[in-house]
C-alpha atoms as one frame of an Amber mdcrd trajectory, in Angstrom:
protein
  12.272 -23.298   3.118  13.129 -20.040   4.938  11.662 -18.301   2.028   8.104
 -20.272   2.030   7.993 -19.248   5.678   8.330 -16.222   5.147   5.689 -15.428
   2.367   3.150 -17.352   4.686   4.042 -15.162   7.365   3.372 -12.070   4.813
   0.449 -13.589   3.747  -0.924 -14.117   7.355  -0.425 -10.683   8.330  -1.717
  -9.451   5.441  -5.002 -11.392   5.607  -5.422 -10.167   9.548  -4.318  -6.594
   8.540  -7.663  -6.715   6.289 -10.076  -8.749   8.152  -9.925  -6.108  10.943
  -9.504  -3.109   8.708 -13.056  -4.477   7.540 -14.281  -4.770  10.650 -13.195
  -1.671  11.767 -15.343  -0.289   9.172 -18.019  -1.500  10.925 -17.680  -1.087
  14.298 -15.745   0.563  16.953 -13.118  -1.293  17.956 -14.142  -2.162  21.434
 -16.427  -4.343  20.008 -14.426  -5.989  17.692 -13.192  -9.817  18.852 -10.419
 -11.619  17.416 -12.872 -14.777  16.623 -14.739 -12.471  14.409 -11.147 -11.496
  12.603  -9.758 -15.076  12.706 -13.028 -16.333  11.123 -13.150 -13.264   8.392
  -9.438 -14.285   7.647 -10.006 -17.737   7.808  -7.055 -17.993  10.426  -7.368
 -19.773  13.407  -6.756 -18.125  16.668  -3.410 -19.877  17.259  -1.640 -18.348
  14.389  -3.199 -15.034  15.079  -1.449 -15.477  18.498   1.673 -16.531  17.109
   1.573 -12.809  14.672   0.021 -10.884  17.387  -0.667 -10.054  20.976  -3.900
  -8.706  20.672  -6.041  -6.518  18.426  -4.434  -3.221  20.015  -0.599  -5.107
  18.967  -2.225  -5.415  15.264  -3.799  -1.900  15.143  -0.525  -0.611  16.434
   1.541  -2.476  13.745  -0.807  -1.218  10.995  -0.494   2.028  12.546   3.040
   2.007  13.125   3.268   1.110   9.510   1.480   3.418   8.098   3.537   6.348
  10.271   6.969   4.917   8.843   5.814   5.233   5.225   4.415   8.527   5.836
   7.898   9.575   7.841  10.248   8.413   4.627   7.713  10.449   1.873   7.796
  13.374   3.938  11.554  13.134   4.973  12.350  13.157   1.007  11.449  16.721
   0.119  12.345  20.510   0.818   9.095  21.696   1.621  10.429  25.747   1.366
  10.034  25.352  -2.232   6.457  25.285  -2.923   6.719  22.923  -6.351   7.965
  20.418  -3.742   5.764  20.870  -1.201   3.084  20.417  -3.914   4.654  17.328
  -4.963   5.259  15.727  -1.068   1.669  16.472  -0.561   0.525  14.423  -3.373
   2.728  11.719  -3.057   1.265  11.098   0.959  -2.523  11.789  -0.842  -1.365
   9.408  -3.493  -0.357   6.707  -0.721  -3.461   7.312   1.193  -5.584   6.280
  -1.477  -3.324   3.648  -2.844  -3.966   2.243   0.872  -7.861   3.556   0.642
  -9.617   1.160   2.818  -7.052   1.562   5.804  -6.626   5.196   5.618 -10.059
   5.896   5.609 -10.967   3.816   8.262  -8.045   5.119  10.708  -8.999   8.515
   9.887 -12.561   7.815  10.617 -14.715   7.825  13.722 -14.026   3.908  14.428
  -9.992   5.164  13.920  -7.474   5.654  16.985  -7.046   8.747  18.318  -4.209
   8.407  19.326  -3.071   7.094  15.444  -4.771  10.646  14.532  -2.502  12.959
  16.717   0.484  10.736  15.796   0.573  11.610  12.287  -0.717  15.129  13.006
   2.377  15.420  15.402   4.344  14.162  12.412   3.226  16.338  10.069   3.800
  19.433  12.417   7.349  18.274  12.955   8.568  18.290   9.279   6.878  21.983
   8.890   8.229  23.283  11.656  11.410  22.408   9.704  10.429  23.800   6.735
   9.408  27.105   7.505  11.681  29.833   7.628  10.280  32.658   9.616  12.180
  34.998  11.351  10.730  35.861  14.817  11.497  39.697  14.560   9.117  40.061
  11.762   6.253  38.025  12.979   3.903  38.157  16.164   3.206  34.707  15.614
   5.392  31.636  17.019   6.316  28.725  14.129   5.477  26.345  16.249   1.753
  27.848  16.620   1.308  28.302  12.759   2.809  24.776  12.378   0.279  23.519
  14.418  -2.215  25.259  12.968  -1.523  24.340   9.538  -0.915  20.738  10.472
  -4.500  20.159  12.311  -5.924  22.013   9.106  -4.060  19.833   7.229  -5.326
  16.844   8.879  -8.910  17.481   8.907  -8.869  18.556   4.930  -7.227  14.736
   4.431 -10.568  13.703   6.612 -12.876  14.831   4.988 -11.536  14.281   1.511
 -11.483  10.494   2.814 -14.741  10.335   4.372 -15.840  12.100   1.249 -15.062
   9.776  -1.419 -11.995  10.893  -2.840 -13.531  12.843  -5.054 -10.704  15.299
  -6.046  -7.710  13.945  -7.557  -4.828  13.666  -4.836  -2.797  16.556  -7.125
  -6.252  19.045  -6.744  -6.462  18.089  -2.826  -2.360  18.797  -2.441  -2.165
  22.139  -4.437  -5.344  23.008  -2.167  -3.611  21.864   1.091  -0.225  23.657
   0.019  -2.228  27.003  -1.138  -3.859  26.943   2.251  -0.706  26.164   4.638
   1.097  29.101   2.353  -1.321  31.798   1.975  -4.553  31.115   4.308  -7.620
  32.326   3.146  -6.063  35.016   0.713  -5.444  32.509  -2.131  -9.051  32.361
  -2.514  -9.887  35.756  -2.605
């Protein structure tokens, strides 16, 4: 019985999770109301309340989510070996499109802010780890390039989203990882 429960309850989630995803596509969240999501679902309001506080508790699950999948790909490379930096780069592409319609819309205009600098933040923290730069030899602090090459980062993933996906997530990662490396002097 436990078990029956328990799909339902995955099932129910799953159906809000998408309802306002598509809505969110839409329109801004402010004017999204959870009538509009229950009806989309084809929940009624009670068992949304019994998942869910409000729509900010189910964007922050979905969120929170997404940010826990991305920590665990990024957490299972050695990004100072570019083959593998290559590789976690296309695995969290790969995920972002397997996941298309959320991704794009988080990463959109109608998307969080807050989401945005989250994963940014994340992002910055495992290259900060990764690079090995010895402050003697360079002007520049880690944490500066890091942040540089995570924002980059971000708005490359952005655009490629709001683009269409048009390049395969293995083009868009050795683009990202050529970038973060060597700046504008792999292009030249």
């Amino acid at each position: 019985m436990s078990e029956k429960l328990d799909r339902r309850k995955k099932y129910t989630r799953k159906v809000l999770k998408e309802s306002f995803i598509q809505r969110m596509q839409e329109k801004p969240l402010s004017s999204i109301t959870i009538k509009e999501v229950c009806e989309l679902a084809d929940i009624n309001r009670s068992t949304f309340y019994s998942h869910y506080k409000d729509l900010y508790d189910l964007l922050y699950q979905i969120e929170d989510d997404i940010i826990e999948d991305l920590n665990q790909t990024l957490s299972a490379y050695n990004y100072t070996k570019n083959e593998e930096a290559i590789q976690m780069t296309e695995k969290l592409l790969e995920y972002l499109l397997k996941n298309q319609e959320s991704s794009q819309t988080l990463f959109s205009e109608h998307g969080n802010p807050t989401f945005q600098k989250k994963v940014m933040m994340l992002v910055h923290t495992h290259i900060i780890k990764s690079l090995e730069i010895d402050p003697k030899n360079t002007p520049y602090n880690s944490e500066y390039l890091s942040l540089y090459v995570a924002n980059g980062s971000i708005l490359v993933v952005q655009h490629w989203l709001k683009n269409g996906l048009k390049e395969s997530p293995k083009e868009m990662a050795e683009l990202i990882t050529n970038l973060a490396s060597k700046g504008v002097s792999a292009f030249q």
